[in-house]
C-alpha positions as CSV (number, residue, x, y, z in Angstrom):
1,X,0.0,0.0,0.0
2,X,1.7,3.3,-1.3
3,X,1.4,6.3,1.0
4,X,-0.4,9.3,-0.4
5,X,1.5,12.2,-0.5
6,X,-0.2,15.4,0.4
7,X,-1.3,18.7,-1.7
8,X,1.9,20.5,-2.4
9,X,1.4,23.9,-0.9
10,X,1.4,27.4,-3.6
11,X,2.4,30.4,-2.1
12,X,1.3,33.7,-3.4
13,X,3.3,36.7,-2.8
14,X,0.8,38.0,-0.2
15,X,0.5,34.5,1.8
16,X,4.8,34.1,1.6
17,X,4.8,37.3,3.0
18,X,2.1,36.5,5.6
19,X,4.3,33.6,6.9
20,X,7.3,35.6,6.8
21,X,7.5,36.4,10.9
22,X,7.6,32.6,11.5
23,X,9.7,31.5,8.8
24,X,12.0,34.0,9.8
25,X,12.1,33.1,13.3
26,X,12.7,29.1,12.1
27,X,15.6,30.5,9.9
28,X,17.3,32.0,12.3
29,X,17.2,29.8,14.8
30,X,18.9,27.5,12.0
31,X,21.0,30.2,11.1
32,X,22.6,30.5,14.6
33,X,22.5,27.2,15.8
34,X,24.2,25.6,12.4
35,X,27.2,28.2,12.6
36,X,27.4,27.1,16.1
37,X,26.9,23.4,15.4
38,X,30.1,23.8,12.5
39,X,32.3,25.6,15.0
40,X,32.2,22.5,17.7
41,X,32.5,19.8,15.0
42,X,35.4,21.8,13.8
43,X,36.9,22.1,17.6
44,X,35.9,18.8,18.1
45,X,37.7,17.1,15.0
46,X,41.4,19.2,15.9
47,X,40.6,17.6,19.2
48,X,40.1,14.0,17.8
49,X,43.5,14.7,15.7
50,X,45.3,16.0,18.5
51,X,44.2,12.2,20.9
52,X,44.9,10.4,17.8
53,X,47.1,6.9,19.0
54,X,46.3,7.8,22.6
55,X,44.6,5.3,24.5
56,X,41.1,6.2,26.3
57,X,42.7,5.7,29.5
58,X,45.3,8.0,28.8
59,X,43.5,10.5,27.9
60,X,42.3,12.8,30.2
61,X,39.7,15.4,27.9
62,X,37.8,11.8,26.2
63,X,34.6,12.5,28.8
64,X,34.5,16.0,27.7
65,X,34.9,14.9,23.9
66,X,32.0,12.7,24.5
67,X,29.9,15.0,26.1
68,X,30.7,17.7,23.1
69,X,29.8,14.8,20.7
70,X,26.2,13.8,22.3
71,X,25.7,17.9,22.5
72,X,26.4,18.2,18.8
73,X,23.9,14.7,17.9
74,X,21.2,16.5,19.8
75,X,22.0,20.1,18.4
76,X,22.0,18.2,14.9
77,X,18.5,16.7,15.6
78,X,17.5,20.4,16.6
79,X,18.1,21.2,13.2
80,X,16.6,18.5,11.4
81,X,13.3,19.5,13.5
82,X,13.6,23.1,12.8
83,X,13.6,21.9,9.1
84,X,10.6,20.2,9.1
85,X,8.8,22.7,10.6
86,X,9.6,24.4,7.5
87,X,8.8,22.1,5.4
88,X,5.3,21.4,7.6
89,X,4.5,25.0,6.2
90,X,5.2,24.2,2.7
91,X,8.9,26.4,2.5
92,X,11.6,24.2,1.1
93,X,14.5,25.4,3.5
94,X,17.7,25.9,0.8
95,X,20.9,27.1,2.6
96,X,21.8,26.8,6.8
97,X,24.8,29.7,6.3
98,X,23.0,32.5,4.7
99,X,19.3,31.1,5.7
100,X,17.9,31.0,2.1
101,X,14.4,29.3,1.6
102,X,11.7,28.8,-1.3
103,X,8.3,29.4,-1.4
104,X,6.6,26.9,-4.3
105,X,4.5,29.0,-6.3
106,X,2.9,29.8,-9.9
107,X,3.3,32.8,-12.1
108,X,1.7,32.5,-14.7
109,X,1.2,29.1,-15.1
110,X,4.6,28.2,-14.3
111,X,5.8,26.4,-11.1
112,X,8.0,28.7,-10.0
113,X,9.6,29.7,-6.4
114,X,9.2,32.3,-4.7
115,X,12.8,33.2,-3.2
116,X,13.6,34.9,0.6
117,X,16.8,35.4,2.7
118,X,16.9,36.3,6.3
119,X,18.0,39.8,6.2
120,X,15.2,40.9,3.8
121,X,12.0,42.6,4.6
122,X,9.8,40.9,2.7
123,X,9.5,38.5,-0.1
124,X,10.5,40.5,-3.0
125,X,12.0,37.8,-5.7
126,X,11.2,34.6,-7.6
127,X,13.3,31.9,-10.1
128,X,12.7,29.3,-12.0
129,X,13.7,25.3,-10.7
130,X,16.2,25.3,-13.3
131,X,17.7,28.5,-12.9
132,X,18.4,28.2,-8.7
133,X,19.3,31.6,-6.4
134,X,21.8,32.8,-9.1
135,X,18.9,33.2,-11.2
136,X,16.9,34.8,-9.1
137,X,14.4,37.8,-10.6
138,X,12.7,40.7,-8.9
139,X,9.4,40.5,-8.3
140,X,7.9,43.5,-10.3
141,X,5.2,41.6,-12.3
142,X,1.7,42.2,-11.0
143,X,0.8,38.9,-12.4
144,X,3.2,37.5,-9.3
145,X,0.9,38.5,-7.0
């Protein structure tokens, strides 16, 4: 038995912009917690180099790299939840280091997405699936809205 997917969600201009304050917040909290989450993996791999060939016995920081590791497995499933509560509210979350996300949308007939960054006021531009961020267009057709 095949599970049924549900309705993709279509954003419009006005109801992208409407779920701005909470998508922003989600991002964010992303935002911040992935840099975070990057810098102790990074402190944590120079410390796993620096124990490398020491026995567990002999080392006297392997609690405290243990404990650093469990924090980072839980901070890691904080960000896979954040995630989905994007993707609960229909926004396909795109980039953790600059907080990008799509809105799926349709102008003019297309499928289309409607394209945010934390930082920005609003939701102000849109690209195509093919052409990605880099193609990214400003959203000055009233037909977009």
């Amino acid at each position: 038995m095949s599970a049924k997917l549900a309705p993709r969600t279509l954003f419009t201009v006005v109801s992208a912009n409407k779920a701005l304050p909470l998508v922003r917040a989600i991002v964010q909290d992303i935002v911040d917690l992935y840099s975070d989450v990057r810098e102790r993996e990074q402190r944590l791999s120079a410390m796993r180099r620096d124990t490398t060939g020491k026995h567990q016995q002999d080392d006297p920081y392997s609690e405290e790299v243990e404990q650093i590791r469990t924090e980072l497995e839980k901070d890691v499933e904080k960000l896979e939840g954040f995630v989905e509560e994007l993707v609960e509210l229909g926004v396909e979350f795109k980039d953790p280091v600059i907080g990008l996300v799509d809105f799926p949308a349709n102008i003019d007939g297309q499928e289309v997405y409607l394209c945010w960054k934390l930082g920005e006021s609003t939701v102000e531009f849109w690209h195509t699936h093919e052409a990605g961020f880099q193609g990214r267009q400003r959203l000055d057709d009233p037909a977009a809205n």
